[in-house]
C-alpha positions in Angstrom: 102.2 88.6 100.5 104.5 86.8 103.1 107.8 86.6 103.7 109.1 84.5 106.4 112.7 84.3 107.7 113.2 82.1 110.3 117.0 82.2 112.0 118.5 81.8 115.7 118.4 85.4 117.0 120.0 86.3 120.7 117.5 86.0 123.5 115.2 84.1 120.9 113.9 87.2 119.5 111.5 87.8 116.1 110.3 90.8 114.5 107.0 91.3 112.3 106.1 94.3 110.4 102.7 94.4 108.4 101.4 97.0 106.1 98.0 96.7 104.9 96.9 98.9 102.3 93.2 100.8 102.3 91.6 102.5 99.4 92.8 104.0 96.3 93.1 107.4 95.3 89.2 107.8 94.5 87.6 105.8 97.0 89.6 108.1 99.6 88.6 111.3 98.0 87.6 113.4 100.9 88.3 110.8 103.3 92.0 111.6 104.6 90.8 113.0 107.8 88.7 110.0 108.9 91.7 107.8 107.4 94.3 109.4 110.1 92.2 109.7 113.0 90.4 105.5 112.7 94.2 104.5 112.5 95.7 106.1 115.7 92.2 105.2 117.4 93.0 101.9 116.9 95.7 101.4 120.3 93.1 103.4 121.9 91.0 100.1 123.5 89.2 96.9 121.8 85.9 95.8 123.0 87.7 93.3 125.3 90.3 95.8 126.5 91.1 99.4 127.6 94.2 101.3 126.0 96.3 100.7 129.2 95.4 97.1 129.2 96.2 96.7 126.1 99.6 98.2 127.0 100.2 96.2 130.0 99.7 92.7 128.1 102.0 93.6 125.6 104.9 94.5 128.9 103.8 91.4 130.0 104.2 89.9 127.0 107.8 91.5 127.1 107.1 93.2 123.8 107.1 96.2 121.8 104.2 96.4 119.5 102.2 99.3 117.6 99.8 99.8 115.3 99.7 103.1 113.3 98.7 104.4 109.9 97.0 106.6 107.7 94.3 107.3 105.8 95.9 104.8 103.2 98.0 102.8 105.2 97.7 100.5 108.3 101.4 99.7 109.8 102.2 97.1 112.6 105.3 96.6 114.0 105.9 93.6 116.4 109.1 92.8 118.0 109.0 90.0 121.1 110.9 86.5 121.6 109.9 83.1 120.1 107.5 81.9 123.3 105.2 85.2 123.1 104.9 85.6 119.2 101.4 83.5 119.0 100.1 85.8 121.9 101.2 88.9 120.8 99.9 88.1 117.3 96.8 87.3 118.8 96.4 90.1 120.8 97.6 92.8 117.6 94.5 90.8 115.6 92.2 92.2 118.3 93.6 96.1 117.9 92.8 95.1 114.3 89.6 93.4 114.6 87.9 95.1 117.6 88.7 98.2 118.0 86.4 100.0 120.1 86.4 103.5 119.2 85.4 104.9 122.4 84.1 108.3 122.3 86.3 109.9 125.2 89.7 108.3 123.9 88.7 110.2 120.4 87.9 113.2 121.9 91.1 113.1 123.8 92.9 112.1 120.5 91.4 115.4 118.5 92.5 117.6 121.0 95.8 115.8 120.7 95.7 116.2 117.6 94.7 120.1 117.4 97.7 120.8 120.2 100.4 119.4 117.8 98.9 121.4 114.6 98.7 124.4 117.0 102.8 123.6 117.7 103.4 123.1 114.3 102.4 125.6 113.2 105.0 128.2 114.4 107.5 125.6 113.8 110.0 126.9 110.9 110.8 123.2 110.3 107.6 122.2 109.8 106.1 125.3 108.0 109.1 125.0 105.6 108.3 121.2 105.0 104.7 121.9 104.4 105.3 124.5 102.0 108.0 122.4 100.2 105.3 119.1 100.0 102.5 121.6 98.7 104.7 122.8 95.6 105.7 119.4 94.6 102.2 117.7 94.9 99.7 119.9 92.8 96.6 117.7 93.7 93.0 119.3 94.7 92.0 119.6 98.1 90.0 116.2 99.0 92.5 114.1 97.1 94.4 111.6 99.3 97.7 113.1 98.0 96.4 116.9 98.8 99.3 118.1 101.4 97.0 120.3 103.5 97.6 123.5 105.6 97.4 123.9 109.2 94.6 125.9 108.8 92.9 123.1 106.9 94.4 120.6 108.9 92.5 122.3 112.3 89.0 123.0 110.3 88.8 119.2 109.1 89.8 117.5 113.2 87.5 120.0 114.6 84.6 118.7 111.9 85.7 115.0 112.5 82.8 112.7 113.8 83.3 109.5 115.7 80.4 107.9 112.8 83.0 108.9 109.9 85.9 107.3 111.7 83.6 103.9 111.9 82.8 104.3 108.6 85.7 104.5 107.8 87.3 101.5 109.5 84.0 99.7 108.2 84.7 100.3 104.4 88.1 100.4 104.1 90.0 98.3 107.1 91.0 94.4 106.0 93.8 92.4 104.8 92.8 91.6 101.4 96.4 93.8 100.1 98.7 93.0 102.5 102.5 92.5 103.2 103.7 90.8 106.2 107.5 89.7 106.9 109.0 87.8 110.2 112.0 87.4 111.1 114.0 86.1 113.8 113.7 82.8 115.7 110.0 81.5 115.2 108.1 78.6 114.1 106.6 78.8 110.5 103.8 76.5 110.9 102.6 78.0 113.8 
């Protein structure tokens, strides 16, 4: 679905958000882990482009761009000015398309990941949060609604492989459920 709203903005500016859905409750079954890890790998390089090149075209660009998600979820958020939008466009369908799931950037992402569980995990915030989301979803472990522990949450990062987050990306990653909106000062028919 698209939803386009084109309007004179200060400075020329335009905002896209996209959410592109992945899976369903039983294709994801046991799959959450690889879901989380092959969405924040994407920023992480294409196969035409390193993570901080990827950065530096979108300053060059003069935007602010990411792509994030989940293990049922991939989010992009664009915001740039009416001259860059085809670039930047372009250059988010490359994150999307290419991504090159280099083996260092994902071993520096799981220990990332591991140091913020780790955090967590002392964290009366978050260990009162967890606790809270575990007693109001009662769904077996594996199931993509399952709210995890910390414990759990270490044991499945520390299992991950680089293969499952490919396969992942493989089976799942497309646009064929998508929302997109734009606003701002754009061109439609480009």
């Amino acid at each position: 679905k698209l939803a386009m709203l084109p309007k004179k903005t200060r400075g020329n500016s335009v905002q896209v958000a996209m959410t592109f859905h992945l899976g369903d409750e039983k294709s994801l079954n046991n799959r959450v882990t690889a879901g989380d890890l092959a969405a924040q790998m994407l920023m992480r390089g294409t196969k035409k482009r390193t993570r901080q090149q990827i950065q530096d075209e979108f300053d060059k660009l003069k935007a602010r761009a990411f792509v994030a998600g989940s293990s049922s979820q991939a989010v992009v958020g664009i915001e740039t000015t009416r001259e860059n939008l085809p670039a930047v466009v372009d250059l988010v369908a490359e994150i999307l398309r290419e991504p090159a799931f280099d083996a260092n950037e994902f071993e520096q992402l799981r220990q990332e990941q591991l140091a913020a569980i780790e955090q967590q995990r002392s964290e009366p915030t978050s260990i009162g949060g967890t606790e809270f989301q575990r007693i109001m979803s009662n769904y077996p472990k594996g199931d993509v609604r399952y709210v995890s522990t910390p414990d759990e949450d270490i044991a499945e990062v520390k299992a991950a492989k680089l293969e499952d987050i490919k396969k992942f990306y493989d089976d799942f990653y497309g646009a064929s459920k998508a929302e997109i909106t734009v606003v701002g000062s754009f061109d439609d028919k480009q």
